[in-house]
C-alpha positions in Angstrom: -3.2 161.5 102.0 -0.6 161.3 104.7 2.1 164.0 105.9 5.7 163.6 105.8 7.4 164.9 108.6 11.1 164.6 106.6 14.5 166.6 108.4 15.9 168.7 106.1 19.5 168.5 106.7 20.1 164.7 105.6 16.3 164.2 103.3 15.1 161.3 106.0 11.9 160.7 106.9 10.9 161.2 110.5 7.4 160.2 110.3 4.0 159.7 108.6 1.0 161.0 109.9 -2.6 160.4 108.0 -4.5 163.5 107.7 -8.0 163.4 108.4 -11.5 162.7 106.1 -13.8 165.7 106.2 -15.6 162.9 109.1 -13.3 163.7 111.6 -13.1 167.2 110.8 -16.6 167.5 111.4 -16.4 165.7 114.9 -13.5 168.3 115.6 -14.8 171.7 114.8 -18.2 170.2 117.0 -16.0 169.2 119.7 -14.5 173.1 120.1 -17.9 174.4 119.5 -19.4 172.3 122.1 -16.5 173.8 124.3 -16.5 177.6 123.4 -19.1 178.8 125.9 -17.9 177.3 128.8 -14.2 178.3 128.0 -15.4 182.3 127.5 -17.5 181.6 130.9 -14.2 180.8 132.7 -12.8 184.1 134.8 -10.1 185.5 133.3 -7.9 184.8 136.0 -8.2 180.7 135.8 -7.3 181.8 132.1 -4.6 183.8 132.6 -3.3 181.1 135.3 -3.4 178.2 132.4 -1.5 180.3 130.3 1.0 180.7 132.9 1.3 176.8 133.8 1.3 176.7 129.7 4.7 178.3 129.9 5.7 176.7 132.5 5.3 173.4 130.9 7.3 174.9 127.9 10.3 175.9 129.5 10.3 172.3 130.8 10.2 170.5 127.8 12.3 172.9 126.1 15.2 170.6 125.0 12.7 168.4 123.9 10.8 171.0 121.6 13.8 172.5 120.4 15.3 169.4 119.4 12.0 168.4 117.3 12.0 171.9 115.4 15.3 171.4 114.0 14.6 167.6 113.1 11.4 169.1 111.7 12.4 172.4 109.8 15.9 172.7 109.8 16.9 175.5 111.7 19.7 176.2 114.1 19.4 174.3 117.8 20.3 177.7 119.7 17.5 179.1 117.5 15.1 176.4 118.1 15.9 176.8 122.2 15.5 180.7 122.1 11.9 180.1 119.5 10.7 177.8 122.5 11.9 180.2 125.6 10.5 182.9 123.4 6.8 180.9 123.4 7.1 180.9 127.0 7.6 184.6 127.2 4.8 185.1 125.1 2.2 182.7 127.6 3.7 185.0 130.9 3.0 187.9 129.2 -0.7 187.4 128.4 -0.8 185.9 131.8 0.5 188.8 133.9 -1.0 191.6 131.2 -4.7 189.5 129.7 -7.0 191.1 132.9 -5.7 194.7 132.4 -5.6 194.6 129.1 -9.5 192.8 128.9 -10.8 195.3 132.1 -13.7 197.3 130.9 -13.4 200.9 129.7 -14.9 203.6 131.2 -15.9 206.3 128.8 -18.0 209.7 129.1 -21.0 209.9 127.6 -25.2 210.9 128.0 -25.2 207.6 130.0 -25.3 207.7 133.8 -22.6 205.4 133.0 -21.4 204.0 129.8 -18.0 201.7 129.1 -16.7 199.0 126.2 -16.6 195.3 127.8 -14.2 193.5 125.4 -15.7 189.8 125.0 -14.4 186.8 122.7 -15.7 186.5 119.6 -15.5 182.3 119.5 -13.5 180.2 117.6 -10.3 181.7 115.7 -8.7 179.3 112.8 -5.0 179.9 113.0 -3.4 179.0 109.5 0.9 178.6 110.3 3.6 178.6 108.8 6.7 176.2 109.1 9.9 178.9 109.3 8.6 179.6 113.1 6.7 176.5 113.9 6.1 177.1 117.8 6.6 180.6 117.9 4.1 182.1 115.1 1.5 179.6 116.6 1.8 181.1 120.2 1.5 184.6 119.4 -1.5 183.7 117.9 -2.6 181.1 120.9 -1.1 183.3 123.9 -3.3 186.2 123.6 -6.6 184.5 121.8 -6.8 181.8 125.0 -6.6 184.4 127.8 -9.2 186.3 125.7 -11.4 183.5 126.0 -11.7 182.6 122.5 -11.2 178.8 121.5 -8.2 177.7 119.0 -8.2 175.8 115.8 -4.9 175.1 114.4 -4.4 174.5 110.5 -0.1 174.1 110.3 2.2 173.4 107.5 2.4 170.5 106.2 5.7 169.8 106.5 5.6 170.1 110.5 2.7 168.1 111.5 4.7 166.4 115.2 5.4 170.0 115.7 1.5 170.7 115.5 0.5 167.8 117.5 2.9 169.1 120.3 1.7 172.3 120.7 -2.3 170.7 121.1 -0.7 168.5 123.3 1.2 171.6 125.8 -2.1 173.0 126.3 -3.8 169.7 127.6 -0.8 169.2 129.2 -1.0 172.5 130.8 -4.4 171.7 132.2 -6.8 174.0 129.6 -10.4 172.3 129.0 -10.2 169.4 126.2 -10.8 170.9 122.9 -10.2 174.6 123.6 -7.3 174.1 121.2 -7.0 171.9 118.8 -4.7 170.8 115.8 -6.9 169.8 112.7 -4.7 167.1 110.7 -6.2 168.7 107.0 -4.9 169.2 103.6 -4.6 172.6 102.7 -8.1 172.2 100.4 -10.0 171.7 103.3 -8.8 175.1 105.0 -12.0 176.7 102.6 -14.6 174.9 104.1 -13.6 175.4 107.9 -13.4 179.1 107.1 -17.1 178.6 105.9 -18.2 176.9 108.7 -20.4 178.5 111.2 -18.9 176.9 114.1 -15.7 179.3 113.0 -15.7 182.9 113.8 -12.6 184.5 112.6 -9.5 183.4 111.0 -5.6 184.1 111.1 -2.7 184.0 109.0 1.1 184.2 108.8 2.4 182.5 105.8 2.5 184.0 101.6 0.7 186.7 99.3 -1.2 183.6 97.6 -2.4 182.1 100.9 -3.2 185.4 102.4 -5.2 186.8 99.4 -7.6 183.4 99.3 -7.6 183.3 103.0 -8.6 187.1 103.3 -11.3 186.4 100.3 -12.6 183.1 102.1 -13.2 185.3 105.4 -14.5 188.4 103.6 -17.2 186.6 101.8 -18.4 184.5 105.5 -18.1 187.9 106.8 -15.3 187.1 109.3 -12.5 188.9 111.0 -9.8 188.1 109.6 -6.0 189.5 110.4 -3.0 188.7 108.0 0.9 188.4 108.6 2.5 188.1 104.9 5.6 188.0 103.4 8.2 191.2 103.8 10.9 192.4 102.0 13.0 194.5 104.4 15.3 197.7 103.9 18.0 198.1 105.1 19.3 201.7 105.3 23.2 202.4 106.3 24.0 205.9 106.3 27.2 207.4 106.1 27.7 208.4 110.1 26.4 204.6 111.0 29.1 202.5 113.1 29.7 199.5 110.3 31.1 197.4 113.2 27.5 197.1 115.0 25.5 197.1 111.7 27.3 194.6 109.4 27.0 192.0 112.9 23.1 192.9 112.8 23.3 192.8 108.8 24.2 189.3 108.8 22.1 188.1 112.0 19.1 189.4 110.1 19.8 187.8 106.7 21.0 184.6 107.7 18.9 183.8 110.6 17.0 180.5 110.2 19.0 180.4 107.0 16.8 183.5 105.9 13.4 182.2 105.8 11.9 184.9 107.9 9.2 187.6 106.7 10.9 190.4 109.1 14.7 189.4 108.4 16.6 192.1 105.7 16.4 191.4 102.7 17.4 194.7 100.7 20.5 196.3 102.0 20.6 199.9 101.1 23.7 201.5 101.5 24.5 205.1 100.6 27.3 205.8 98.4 29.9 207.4 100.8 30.3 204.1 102.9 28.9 201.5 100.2 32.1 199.7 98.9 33.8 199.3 102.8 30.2 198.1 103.8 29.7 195.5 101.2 33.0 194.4 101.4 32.6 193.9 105.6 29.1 192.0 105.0 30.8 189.9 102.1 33.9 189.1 104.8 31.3 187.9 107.6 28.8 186.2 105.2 32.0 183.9 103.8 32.9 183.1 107.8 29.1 181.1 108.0 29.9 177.3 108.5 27.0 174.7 107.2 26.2 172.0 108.9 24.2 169.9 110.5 21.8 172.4 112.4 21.8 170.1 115.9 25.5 171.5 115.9 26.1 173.7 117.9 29.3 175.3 116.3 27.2 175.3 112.9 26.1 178.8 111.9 24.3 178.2 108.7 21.4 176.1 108.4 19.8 174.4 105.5 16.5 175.5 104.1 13.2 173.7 104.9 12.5 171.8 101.7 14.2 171.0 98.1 11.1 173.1 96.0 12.0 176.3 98.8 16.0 176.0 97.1 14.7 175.5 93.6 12.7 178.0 93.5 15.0 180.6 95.4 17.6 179.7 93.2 15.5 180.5 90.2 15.2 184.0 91.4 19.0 184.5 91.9 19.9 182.9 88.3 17.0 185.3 86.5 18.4 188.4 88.5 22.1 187.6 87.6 20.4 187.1 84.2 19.4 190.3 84.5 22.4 192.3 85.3 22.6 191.5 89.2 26.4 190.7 90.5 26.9 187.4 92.5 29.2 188.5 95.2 29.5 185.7 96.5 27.5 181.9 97.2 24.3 182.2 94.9 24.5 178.2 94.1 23.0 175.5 96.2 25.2 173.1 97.9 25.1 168.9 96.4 24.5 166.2 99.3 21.1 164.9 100.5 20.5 168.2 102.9 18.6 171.4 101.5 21.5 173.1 101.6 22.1 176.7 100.1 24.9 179.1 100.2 25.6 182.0 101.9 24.9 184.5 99.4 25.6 188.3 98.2 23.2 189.9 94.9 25.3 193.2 94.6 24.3 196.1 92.3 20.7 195.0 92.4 18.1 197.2 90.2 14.8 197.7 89.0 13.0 195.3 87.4 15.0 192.1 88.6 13.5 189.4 90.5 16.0 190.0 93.8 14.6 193.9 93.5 10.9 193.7 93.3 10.3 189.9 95.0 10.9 188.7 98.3 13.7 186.6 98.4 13.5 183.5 101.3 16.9 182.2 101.8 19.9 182.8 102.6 20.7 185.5 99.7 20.9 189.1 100.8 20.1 191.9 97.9 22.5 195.0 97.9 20.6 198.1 96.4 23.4 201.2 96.5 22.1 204.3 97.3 23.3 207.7 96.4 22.3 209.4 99.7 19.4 209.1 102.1 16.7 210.4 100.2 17.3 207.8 98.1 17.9 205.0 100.1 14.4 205.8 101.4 12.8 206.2 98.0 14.5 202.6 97.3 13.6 201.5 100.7 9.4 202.5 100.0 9.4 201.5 96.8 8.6 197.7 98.0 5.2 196.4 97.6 5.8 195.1 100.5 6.0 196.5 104.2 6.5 194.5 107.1 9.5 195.7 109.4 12.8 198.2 108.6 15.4 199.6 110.1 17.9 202.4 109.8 21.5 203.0 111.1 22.9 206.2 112.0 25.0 207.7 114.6 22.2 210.4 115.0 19.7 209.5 116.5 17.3 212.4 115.4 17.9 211.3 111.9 17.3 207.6 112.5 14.4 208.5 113.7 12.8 210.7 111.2 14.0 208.4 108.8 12.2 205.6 111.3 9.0 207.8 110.7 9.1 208.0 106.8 9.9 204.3 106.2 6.6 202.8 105.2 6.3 199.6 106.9 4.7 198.1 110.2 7.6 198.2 112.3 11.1 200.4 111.9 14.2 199.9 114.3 17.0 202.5 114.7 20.4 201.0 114.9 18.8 197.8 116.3 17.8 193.8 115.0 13.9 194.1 113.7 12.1 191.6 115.6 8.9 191.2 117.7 8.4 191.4 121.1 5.2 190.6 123.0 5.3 194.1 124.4 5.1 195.6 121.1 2.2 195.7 118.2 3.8 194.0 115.1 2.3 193.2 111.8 2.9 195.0 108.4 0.6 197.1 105.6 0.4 197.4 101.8 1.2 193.1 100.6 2.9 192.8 104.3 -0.9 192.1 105.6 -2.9 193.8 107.9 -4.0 193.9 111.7 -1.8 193.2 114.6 -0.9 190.6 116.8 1.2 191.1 120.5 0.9 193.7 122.6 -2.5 195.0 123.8 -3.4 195.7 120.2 -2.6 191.8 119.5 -5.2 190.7 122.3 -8.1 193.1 121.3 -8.0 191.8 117.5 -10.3 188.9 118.2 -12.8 190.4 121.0 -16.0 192.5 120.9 -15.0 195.5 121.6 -18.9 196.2 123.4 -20.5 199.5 124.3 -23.0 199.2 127.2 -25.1 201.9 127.9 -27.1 202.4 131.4 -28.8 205.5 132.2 
């Protein structure tokens, strides 16, 4: 079996790469093991200062990488730049923050003295998704590296030169051969490496499906896993928001990366005071999106990563329309060779219909009215899902306590929902569990050891 590396905005093929026989994933996974010890025995601060030269190599190459993520996935070239520059971020700030955040803690106790060493656990399996093909690996990489664990990567499919780029920045970068590695599989082989001894915990950013088998492969080996699922996020405009700022942010959050993000909105929830001149805003400045082909730079709507993404997005929107759900505008995908689909409004949105109770990846935003903010944030918990959220009101006491009730991992106040190194992120309930960035993000996949001397 081979993968096809195939750019989305015309259907060409880029390339054909041959995954490997379960041979050469065996000579692999040996080849990290054989590596692990000696890569946890390194000080930190060689670590940290690989990680450093690892951005450093990034933000030299970045034209480069960009330019192979939109080939590769489709999206936006000023997104692919700021994905890349983000990565880099990501590498300086485990490589400033890794020995503080690693130090040993002192702690009070019986013991003359007594403290938690934090110490890597081995080998993490990092399963990725395509919609952030650099970026979701590095959170992942940035932290687990200066921590002194080993990497295994398991990407899409669909991204495979993007996979064998990012192996090939860390040997560039100087780290030890085989501390990371990309392992060229088929998704059936992902059980086996979870089972195998030589692998010590596992991660995951991608759907409910993947994370439930993923999550029941680790649980039954008895390994650490931590999940990053899909998200369905509210929304909330109250009636004292400024519409100005939040119908820009509305749209930057649906549309970005044509709206194949877990933490971009998805349900709108506007209360009933301010509904009809909100919609109508968001409708204006959803039209004014130009499709194109991504590598322009004037182009502001990209096309989705593959044909079975459209088809079955587009099944959602016909059964919720179906259902009662008013097509505002778009809601068809676009005829040529590209994965095009348009820019699209579901207004009136209920109960019971797909657009309300799934999580809709693409470029069609959901519009669930509210009669005030109790019920927007009944609407805006009543997801299954609870990754990120937001809220926007002119008083900043009430965004927050509505901030505080929202049920979800993350929840912004008048602001974009996004992750930053500097902050934990990860979701609860079908969202996943754990977190990755920030100190909590680095302290997922160590041994958090007591030692005792009296």
């Amino acid at each position: 079996m081979s993968l096809r590396s195939i750019n989305p905005y015309d259907g060409t093929l880029l390339t054909t790469i041959e995954s490997w026989d379960s041979v050469k994933l065996n000579h692999a996974l040996q080849d990290v093991d054989d590596a692990r010890q000696d890569w946890a025995d390194t000080p930190i601060e060689k670590r940290c200062g690989l990680m450093m030269e690892a951005a450093r190599v990034l933000r030299a190459r970045r034209d480069e990488l960009a330019r192979l993520i939109t080939l590769e996935m489709g999206k936006l070239i000023g997104e692919s730049t700021a994905e890349v520059d983000k990565c880099a971020l990501v590498c300086e700030y485990y490589a400033g923050q890794g020995m503080d955040f690693l130090a040993d803690e002192m702690l009070e106790s019986d013991a003359g003295r007594s403290f938690v060493a934090y110490q890597p656990l081995g080998t993490v399996l990092a399963v990725m998704p395509w919609n952030f093909p650099f970026w979701q690996v590095f959170r992942f990489a940035a932290p687990a590296l200066v921590a002194g664990n080993t990497g295994l990567l398991k990407h899409a499919s669909n991204v495979p030169q993007c996979a064998l780029a990012i192996e090939e920045i860390f040997q560039q970068a100087g780290f030890p051969e085989n501390v990371f590695r990309t392992l060229v599989i088929k998704a059936s082989m992902v059980e086996s490496v979870i089972a195998d001894e030589r692998v010590h915990a596992v991660t995951l950013t991608g759907s409910e499906p993947a994370g439930s088998a993923v999550a029941s492969q680790a649980g039954k080996h008895l390994k650490k896993s931590v999940l990053e699922l899909g998200g369905s996020d509210a929304f909330i405009v109250l009636e004292d928001a400024d519409l100005d700022a939040a119908v820009k942010v509305a749209v930057t959050s649906r549309y970005l990366n044509c709206g194949q993000s877990c933490i971009a909105a998805k349900r709108f929830i506007p209360v009933a005071d301010i509904a009809d001149e909100f919609v109508e805003r968001f409708r204006q400045a959803v039209d004014a999106l130009v499709p194109g082909n991504p590598l322009d730079v004037s182009v502001t709507l990209a096309p989705m990563a593959r044909f079975d993404l459209r088809d079955d997005l587009h099944e959602q929107v016909l059964a919720s329309i179906h259902n009662g759900a008013v097509a505002l505008t778009g809601c068809m995908p676009e005829g040529g060779d590209g994965t095009f689909y348009q820019a699209s409004i579901l207004d009136h949105v209920k109960p019971g219909m797909r657009a309300y109770d799934e999580e809709l990846f693409g470029p069609v935003a959901t519009v669930i009215r509210a009669d005030d903010e109790q019920h927007a944030l009944m609407v805006a918990n009543g997801s299954r899902f609870g990754l990120g959220g937001s809220v926007w009101t002119e008083d900043l006491d009430r965004g927050e306590r509505v901030a505080r009730a929202m049920q979800c991992g993350c929840a912004f106040v008048n602001g974009l929902v996004k992750s930053d190194p500097r902050l934990p992120f990860g979701g609860i309930k079908a969202s996943g569990y754990g977190r990755e960035l920030s100190r909590h993000g680095i302290r997922e996949f160590v041994n958090a050891k007591t030692v005792w001397i009296r």
